[in-house]
VEXTI-793029 format. One record per residue (C-alpha): x, y, z. Coordinates in steps of 0.001 Angstrom, whole numbers, padded with zeros to 6 digits, always signed. Each point is the difference from the previous one (the first is absolute). Layout:
<atoms>
XYZ...
</atoms>
This chain:
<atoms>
+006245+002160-018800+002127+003239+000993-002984+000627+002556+000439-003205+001807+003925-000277-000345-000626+003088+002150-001678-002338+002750+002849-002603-000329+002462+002676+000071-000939+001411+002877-001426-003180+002161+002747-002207-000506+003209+001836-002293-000052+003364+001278+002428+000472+003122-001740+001648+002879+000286+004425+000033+002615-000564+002654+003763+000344-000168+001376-003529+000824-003545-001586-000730+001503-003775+000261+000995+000523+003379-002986+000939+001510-001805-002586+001894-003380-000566+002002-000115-001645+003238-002631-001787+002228-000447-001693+002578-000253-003913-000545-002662-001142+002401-001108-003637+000130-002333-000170-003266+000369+003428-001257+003088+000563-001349-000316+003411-000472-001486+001690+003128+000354+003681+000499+002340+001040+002957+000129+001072+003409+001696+003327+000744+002510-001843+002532+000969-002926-002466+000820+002600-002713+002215+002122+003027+001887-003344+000571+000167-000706-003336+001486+003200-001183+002795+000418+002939+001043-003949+000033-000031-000863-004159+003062-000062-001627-001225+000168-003534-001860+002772-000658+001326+003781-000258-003498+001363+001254-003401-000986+000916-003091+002121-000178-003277-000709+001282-003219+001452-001546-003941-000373+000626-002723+002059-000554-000248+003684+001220-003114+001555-001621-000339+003045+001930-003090+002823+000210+001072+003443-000703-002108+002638+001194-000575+002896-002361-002460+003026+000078-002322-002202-002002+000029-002654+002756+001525-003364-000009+002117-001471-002703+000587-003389-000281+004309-000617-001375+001057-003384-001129+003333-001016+001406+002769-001877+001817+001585-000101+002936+003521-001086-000338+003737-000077+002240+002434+002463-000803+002210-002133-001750-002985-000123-002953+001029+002028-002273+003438-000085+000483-000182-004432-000960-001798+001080-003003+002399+003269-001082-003161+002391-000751+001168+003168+000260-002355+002839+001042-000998+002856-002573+000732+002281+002935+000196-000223+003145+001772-003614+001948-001167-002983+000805-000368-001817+003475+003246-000437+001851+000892-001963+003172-000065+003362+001855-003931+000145-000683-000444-002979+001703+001291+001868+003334-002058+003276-000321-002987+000384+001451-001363+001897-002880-002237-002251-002177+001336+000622-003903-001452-000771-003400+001192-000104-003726-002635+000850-002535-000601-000639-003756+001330+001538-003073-003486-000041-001082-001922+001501+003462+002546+002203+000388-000640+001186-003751-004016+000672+000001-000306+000882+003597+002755+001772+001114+000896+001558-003537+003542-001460-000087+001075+002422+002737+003517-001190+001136-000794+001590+003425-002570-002660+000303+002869-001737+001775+000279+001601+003825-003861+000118-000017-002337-001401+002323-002650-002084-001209-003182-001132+002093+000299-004343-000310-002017-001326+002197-000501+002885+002171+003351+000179+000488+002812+002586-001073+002373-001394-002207+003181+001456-001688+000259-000474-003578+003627-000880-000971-000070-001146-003571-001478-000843-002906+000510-003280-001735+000005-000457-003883-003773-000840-001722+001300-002419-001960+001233-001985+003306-002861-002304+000832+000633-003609+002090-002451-002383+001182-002985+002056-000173-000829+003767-001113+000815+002626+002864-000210+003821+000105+002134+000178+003408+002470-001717+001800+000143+000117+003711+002272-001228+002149-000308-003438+002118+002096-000564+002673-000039-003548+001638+000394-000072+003676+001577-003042+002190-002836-001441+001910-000810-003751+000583-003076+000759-001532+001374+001048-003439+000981-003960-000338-003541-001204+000050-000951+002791-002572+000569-000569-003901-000851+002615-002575+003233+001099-001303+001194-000250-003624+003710+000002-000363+002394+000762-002724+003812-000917+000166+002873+001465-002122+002803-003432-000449+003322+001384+000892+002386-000408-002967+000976-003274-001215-003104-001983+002509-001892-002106-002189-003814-000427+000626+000853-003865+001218+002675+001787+002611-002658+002238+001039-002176-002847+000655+002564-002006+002111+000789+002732+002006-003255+001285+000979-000620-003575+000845+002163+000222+002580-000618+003227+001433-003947-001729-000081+001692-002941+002108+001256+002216+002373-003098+001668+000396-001859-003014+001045+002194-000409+002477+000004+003225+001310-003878-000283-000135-001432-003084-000264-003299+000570+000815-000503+002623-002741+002836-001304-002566+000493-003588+000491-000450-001856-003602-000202+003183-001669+002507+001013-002841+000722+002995-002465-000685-000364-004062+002073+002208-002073-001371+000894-003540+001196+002180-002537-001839+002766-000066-001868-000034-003335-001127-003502+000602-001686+001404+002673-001823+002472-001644-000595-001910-003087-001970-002990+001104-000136-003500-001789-003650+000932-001653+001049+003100-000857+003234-001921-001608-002177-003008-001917-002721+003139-000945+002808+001726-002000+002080-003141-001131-003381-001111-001244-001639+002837-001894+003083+000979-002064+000626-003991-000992-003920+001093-001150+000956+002968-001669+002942-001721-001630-002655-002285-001358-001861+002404-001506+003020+001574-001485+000240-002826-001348-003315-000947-001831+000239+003966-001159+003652-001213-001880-001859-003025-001152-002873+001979-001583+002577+002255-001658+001909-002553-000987-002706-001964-001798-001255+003562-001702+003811+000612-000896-000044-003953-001414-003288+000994-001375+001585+002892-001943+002917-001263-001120-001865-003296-001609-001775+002783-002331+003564+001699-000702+001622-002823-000947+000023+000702-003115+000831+003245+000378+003386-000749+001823+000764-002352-002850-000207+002291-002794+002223+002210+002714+002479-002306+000364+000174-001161-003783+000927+003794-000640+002683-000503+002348-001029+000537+003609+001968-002511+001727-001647-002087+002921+001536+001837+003055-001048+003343-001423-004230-001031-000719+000720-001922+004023+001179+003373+001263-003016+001878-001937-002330-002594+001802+001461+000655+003445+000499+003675-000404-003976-000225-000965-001173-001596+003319+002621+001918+002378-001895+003262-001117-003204-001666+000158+001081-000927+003234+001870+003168+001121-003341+001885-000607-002346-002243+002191+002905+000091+002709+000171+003660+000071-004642-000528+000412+001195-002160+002477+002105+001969+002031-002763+002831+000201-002664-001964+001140+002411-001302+002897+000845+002866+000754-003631+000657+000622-000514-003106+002142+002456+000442+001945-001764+003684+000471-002990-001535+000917+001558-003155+001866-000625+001584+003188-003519+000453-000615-000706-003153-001201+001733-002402+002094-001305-000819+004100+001705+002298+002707+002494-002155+001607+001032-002085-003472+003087+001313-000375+002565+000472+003437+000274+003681+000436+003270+001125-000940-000451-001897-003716-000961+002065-002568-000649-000448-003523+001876+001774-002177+000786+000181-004224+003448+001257+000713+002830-000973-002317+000371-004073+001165-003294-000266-000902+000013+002150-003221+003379-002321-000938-001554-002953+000538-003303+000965-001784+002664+001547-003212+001390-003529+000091-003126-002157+000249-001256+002022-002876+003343-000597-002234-000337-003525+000699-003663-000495-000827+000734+001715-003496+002720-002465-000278-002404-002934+001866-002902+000249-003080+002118+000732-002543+002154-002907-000509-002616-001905-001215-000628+001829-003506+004216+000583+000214+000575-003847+000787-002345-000699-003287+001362+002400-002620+003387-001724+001265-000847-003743-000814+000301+000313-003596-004027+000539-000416+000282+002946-002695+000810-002680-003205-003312-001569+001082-001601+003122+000020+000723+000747-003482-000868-003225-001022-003470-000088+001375-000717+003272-000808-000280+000774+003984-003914-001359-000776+001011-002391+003515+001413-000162+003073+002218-003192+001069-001358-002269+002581+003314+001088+002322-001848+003375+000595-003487-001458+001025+001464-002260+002214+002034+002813+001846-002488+001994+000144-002163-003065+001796+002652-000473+002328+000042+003833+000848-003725-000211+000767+000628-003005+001751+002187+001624+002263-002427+003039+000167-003074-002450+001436+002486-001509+002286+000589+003303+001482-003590+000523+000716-000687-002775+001666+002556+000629+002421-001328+003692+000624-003547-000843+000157+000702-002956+002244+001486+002225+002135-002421+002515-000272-002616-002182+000859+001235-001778+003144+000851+003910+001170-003153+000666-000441-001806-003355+001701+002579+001118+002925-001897+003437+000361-003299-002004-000465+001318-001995+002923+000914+003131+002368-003416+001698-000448-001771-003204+001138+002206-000245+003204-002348+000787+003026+002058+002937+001740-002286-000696+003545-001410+003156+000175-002439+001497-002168+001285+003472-001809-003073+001787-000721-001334+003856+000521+003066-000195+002908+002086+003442-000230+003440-000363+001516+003008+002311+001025+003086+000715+002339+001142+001792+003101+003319+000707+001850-000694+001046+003260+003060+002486+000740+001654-001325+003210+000628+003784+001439-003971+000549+000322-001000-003610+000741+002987-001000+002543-002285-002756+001881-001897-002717-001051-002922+001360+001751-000165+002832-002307+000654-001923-002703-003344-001709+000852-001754+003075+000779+000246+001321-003526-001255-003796-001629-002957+000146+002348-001121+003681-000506+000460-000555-003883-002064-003528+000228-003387+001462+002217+000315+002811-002657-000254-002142-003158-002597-001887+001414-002182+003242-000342+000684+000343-004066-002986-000923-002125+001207-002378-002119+002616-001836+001660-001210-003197+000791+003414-001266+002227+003295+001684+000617+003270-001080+002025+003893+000531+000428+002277-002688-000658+003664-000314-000437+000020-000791-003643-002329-001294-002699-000267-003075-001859+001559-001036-003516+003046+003331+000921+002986-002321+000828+000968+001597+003757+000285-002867+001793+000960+001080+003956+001377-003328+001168+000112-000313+003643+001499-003018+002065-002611-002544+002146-000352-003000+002294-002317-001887+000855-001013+000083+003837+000396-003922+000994+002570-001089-002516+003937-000397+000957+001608+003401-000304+001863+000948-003019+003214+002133-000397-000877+004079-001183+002053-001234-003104-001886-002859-001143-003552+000502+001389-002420+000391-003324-001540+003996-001076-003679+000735-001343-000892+003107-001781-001603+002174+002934-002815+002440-000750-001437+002520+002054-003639+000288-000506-003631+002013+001014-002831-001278+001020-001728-000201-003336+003177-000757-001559-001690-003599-001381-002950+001226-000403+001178+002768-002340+001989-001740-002128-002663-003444-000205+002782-002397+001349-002151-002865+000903+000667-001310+003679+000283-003830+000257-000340-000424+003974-000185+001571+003090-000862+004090-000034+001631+003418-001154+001430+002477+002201-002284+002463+001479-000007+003112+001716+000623-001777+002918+003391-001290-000799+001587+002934+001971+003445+000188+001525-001967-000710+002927-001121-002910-000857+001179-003588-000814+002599+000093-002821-001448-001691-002937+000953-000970-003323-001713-001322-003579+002422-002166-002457-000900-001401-003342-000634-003619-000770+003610-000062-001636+001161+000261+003359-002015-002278+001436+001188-002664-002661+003910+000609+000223+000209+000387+003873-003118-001009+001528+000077-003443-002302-003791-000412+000763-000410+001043+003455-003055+002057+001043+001502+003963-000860-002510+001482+002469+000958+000558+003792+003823-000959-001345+002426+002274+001867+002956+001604-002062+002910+002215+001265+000540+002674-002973+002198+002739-000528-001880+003011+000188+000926+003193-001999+001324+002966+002156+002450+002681-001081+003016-000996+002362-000417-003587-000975-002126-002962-000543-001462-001081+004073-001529-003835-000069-003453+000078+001190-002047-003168+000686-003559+000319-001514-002452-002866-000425-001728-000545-003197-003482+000585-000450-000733-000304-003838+001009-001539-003694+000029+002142-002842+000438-001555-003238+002695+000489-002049+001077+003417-001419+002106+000737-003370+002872+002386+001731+002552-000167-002606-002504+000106-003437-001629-002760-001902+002929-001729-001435+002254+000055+002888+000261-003114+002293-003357-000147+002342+001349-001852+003144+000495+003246+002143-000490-000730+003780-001927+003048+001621-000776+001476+003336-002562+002548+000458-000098+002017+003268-002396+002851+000845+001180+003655-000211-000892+000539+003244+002339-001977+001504+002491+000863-002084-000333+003649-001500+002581+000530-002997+000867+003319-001368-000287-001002-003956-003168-001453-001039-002192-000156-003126-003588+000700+000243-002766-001676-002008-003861+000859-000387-002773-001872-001860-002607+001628-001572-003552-000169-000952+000948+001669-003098+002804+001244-002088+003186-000005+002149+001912+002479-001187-003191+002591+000833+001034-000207+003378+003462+001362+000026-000493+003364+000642-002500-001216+003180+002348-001808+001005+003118+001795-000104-002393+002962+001961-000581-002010+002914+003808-001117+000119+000756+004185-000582-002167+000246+002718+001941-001599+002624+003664+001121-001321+000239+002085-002652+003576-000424-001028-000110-003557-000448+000814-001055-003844-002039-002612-001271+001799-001961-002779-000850-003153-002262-003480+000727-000917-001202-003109-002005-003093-002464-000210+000327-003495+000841-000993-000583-003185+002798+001855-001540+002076-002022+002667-001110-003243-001016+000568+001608-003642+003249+001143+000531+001445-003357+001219-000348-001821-002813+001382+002668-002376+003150-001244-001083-001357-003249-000631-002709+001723-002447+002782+002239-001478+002129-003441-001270-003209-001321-001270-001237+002915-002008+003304+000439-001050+001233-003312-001207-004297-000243-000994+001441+003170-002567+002959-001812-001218-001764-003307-000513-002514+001854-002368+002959+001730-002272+001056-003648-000122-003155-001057-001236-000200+002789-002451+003686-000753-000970-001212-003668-000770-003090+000680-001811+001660+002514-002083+003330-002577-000247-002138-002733-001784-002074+002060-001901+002911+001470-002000+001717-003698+000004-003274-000914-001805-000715+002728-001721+003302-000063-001650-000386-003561-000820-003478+000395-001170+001327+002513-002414+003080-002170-001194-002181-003183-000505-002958+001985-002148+001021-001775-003051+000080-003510+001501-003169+000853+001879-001198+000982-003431+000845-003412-001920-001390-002223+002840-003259+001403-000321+000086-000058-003823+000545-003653+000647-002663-000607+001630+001457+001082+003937-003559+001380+002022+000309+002863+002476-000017-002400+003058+003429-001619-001703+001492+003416+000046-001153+001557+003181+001546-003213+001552+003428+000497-001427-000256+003558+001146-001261-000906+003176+002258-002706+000664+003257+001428-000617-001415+002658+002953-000664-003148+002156+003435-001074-000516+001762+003310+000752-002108-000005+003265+000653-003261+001658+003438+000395-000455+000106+003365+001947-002440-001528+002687+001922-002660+000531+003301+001801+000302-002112+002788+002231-002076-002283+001760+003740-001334+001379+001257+003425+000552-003049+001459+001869+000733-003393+002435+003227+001700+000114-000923+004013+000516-002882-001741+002951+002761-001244+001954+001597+003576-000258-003300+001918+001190-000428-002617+003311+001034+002693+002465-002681+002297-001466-003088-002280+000279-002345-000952+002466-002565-002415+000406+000912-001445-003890+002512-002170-000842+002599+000719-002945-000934-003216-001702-003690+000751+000063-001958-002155-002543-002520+002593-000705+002786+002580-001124+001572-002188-001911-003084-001112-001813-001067+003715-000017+003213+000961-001625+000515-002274-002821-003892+000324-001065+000071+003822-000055+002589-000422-002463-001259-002284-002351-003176+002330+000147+002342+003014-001520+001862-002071-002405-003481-000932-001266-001487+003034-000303+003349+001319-001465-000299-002604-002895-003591+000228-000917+000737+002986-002297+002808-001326-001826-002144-003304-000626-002688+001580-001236+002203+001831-002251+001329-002998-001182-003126-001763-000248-001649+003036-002003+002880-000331-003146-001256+000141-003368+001702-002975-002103-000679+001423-003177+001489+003821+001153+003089-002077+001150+000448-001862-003140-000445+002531-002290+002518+001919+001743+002626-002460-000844
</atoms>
């Protein structure tokens, strides 16, 4: 429980490791159908000299950088951020400054590096700062270096500094994330209204690039912390309180169990002059230690989760920035759980030496137990079966969901293909015709490599969620505004590019080496396309007019289309599949970042170091990142998904356990309270069919009352896990025949050894122990 009050705690409780966390906010761009589109360097100028609601904006995106070393290339995570970054957020350097407005003037180009690079590879030298470092191939002056535990958005190890430059084109560009700081006493719904008019304004200003378009303000941890992230945690620790739960129960019924046999005991006790609160206190002190001890078990084996947390959970599952930590809310919340729990399982036995039981116990000789305590402890295991129906419900329909994913047909087809990245540095590669150059030499190369069946450059790969969306028309149709004409994710691609990867080709042809800038411009879109702006028309010999990706600004070009793909999983398995794309041939329009990808006759990661030769070959300093299968692509996609089910799969079998061992000590216990009627049935003539049934049927009776009561709250918990399924609907029949069967199987299996115990008394040993 600590463990995963952790999660809670620091998803959703724990304010955000900035001073004035509530008044940070996230803004986008509000473009017809997207609500939260990135932003265009100009909009975020105009936004942060004309709002009067925020007390600084900041603009970040990403700034990995190469830094050349006597080793060779190294490849640096990072960001690339305006000056006013680090002032918004108030991280103060470890030594050193930060950005400042002067930097944007200079023409020196300036970086701040990590606590931790600067620790292991520059020894935690303080003179670090005045260096030059090699980024890029060019000289840069270190002037800082930020905190490690400062982390936002996404893991960095340098922070260079973007400037953003007034040119019509920056309008038409979006790829900006921006952070806002309220002013004092602006409320998030103020921010909202008056970036609404400052959008308004905008679209009048520029209506072909703004018109219809509007700003969403967020706070900033609802931003990071996305609605599954939110249900994920909400859900598992209602789980874990459920389990915590059936854990009290079982206690409870052992503690019920206990104090049945001492009985007797607190009689004599009390008939020597104990008084009632004093033997209740004894009780409760009893189970607080009991408890005490298993919470201080408990507090070292979260502590070792949380250890391992990292390890075990999916890169990406938590937003960087949140950490998991047993620090002293979480301690004082597990110290608290714990008292209560002691408290939670032992009122019962407390609760039954104070109804006035102990005359009755001398009475009887404590040979009994009173029907009150049988029936309690029914209930309890009631409420324990109850409990697992919900989990395994859950469990199952999580796991029918991942079932679901892995059958989804991602279009291509993943196998023995090798894949990685490449940033072409803009200093070496200033034109596109060198760009191209460098693709073509490394393509006729690979060709060469025995065992490489197909290889080609694209832009980006299936199934990795970059989605490049660039603005259209259709030649013929009436012309649209900039501002409301539709986008399609554009990709870049080789040759061989479908060929490599197996993406079938519905009509028409693939690009060839003849698709030169020379040459007609030409284009391949997928048969989503086709469906949402084609609506049935023949694709092939279509002419669009497409933005086109160049470094001073997207340029429409008109290209006819020549081929249909079929459709291709960008954003992963789960996500929704109705991406429009528009594929264009890297000749016609080289691009300095690509990915590569290479299919093999054999094992794919055999051909790295070939590979990486012939790329050496051509330019040496080039850093080639990202080095994964498309296997462990398509693996990776779906790991989140597979973490909930395995996880809540883990839970749902404690709850099982929890269950079994629940009704087993409910019968067990009753078993061995009912040994002398069990014993005097039979000497009347009862046969061991007539006992195994009352046995059995008391179990029977315990169990449809908890699946009936969990068979409601699983309908319930469904409803609650809606945003994390897919392709399964929370009211599925089969889990909720699944479910309630499972169940009964355990409680079954949990009563057969009671009943047999039951069914194998002696009348004649019972009588003549009377």
């Amino acid at each position: 429980m600590a463990a995963m009050f952790s999660v809670v705690d620091a998803v959703l409780l724990r304010p955000l490791p900035f001073n004035e966390p509530s008044k940070l906010v996230m803004l986008w761009e509000n473009a017809p159908g997207n609500a939260r589109n990135r932003v265009s360097p100009l909009n975020f100028l105009d936004w942060h000299d004309s709002n009067r609601v925020f007390s600084s904006l900041a603009a970040v995106l990403g700034g990995d950088r190469t830094l050349q070393t006597k080793n060779g290339p190294e490849h640096l995570t990072g960001q690339s951020v305006t000056s006013e970054f680090f002032h918004l957020l108030e991280v103060r350097p470890v030594v050193g400054r930060e950005f400042n407005a002067e930097d944007d003037r200079a023409r020196t180009d300036v970086v701040m590096i990590g606590e931790r690079l600067w620790r292991t590879r520059f020894g935690s030298d303080p003179k670090v700062v005045g260096s030059t470092l090699a980024l890029n191939e060019k000289p840069t002056l270190v002037i800082g270096v930020v905190p490690e535990r400062f982390e936002i958005l996404w893991k960095s190890e340098l922070w260079t500094l973007f400037t953003a430059k007034r040119s019509p084109e920056q309008r038409r560009m979006h790829y900006l994330q921006v952070l806002g700081k309220l002013k004092p006493g602006v409320s998030i719904e103020q921010a909202q209204a008056g970036m609404t008019l400052v959008a308004d304004d905008l679209g009048r200003i520029s209506p072909d690039t703004n018109k219809g378009w509007g700003v969403t303000v967020e706070p900033l941890r609802a931003a990071l912390v996305d609605h599954e992230l939110r249900v994920t945690t909400l859900v598992l620790a209602a789980v874990v309180a459920f389990v915590l739960l059936m854990a009290c129960a079982n206690v409870a019924n052992l503690m019920l169990a206990r104090s049945a046999i001492r009985t007797r005991e607190m009689a004599v006790r009390a008939v020597v002059g104990a008084s009632i609160p004093r033997l209740v206190r004894q009780l409760l002190t009893e189970s607080v230690l009991l408890s005490a001890i298993g919470g201080l078990g408990g507090l070292m084996l979260a502590w070792a989760i949380i250890l391992l947390a990292p390890a075990i959970m999916p890169p990406g599952t938590l937003p960087v920035g949140v950490r998991l930590t047993l620090d002293a809310r979480v301690t004082t919340f597990a110290v608290v759980v714990t008292l209560l729990t002691g408290l939670l399982f032992g009122l019962a036995p407390a609760w039954q030496v104070s109804r006035g039981l102990l005359a009755r116990a001398l009475q009887s000789g404590g040979r009994s137990v009173t029907p009150g305590n049988t029936t309690l402890l029914g209930a309890i295991a009631s409420v324990q079966i109850a409990v697992g129906v919900m989990i395994v419900a859950g469990a199952v329909l999580l796991v029918r969901t991942l079932e679901r994913l892995s059958e989804v047909d991602p279009g291509f087809h993943a196998d023995r293909v090798l894949t990685m990245h490449m940033s072409l540095p803009l200093s070496r590669y200033p034109t596109p015709d060198k760009t191209l150059i460098f693709y073509q030499n490394v393509q006729r190369e690979l060709t060469t490599l025995p065992g490489l069946r197909a290889a080609a450059f694209g832009g980006s790969l299936p199934l990795e969620g970059w989605n490049i969306g660039q603005g259209f028309e259709i030649v013929g149709e009436p012309p649209r505004a900039e501002s409301e004409s539709p986008a399609a994710h554009y990709q870049v691609v080789g040759p061989r590019y479908f060929e490599t990867l197996g993406i079938p080709l519905q009509s028409g042809r693939v690009f060839d080496e003849q698709d030169t800038a020379a040459g007609p411009q030409v284009a391949i879109v997928n048969d989503e396309f086709v469906h949402q702006y084609l609506h049935g028309r023949r694709a092939v010999g279509t002419h669009l007019r497409v933005q086109a990706l160049d470094p001073a600004g997207p340029k429409p070009v008109e290209r006819e289309i020549v081929g249909v793909i079929e459709q291709v999983k960008v954003e992963g398995f789960g996500e929704k599949q109705n991406d429009a794309e528009i594929y264009v041939p890297i000749m016609q329009n080289p691009w300095y970042r690509a990915s590569l990808a290479v299919r093999t006759s054999g094992d794919p990661t055999a051909m790295l170091r070939p590979v990486k030769a012939v790329i050496a070959k051509y330019d040496n300093q080039l850093s080639v990142t990202n080095v994964r299968t498309m296997d462990q692509i398509a693996y990776e996609s779906i790991a989140e998904p597979r973490f909930r089910a395995r996880l809540l799969g883990a839970f749902a079998t404690l709850a099982l356990s929890l269950s079994a061992i629940g009704v087993f000590g409910v019968l067990t216990f009753s078993v061995s309270q009912r040994t002398r009627e069990f014993g005097v049935r039979m000497a009347l003539g009862a046969q061991i069919r007539d006992v195994l049934g009352l046995v059995l049927g008391r179990s029977a009776k315990i169990a449809l009352v908890g699946i009936a009561i969990g068979t409601v709250g699983a309908a319930v918990l469904a409803g609650s896990l809606s945003a994390l399924l897919f392709g399964v609907r929370p009211l599925d029949p089969a889990t909720f025949v699944c479910a309630p069967v499972l169940l009964v199987l355990v409680v079954f299996t949990a009563s057969c050894i009671p009943a047999m115990r039951a069914a194998r008394t002696d009348p004649a040993v019972v009588l003549r122990q009377e």
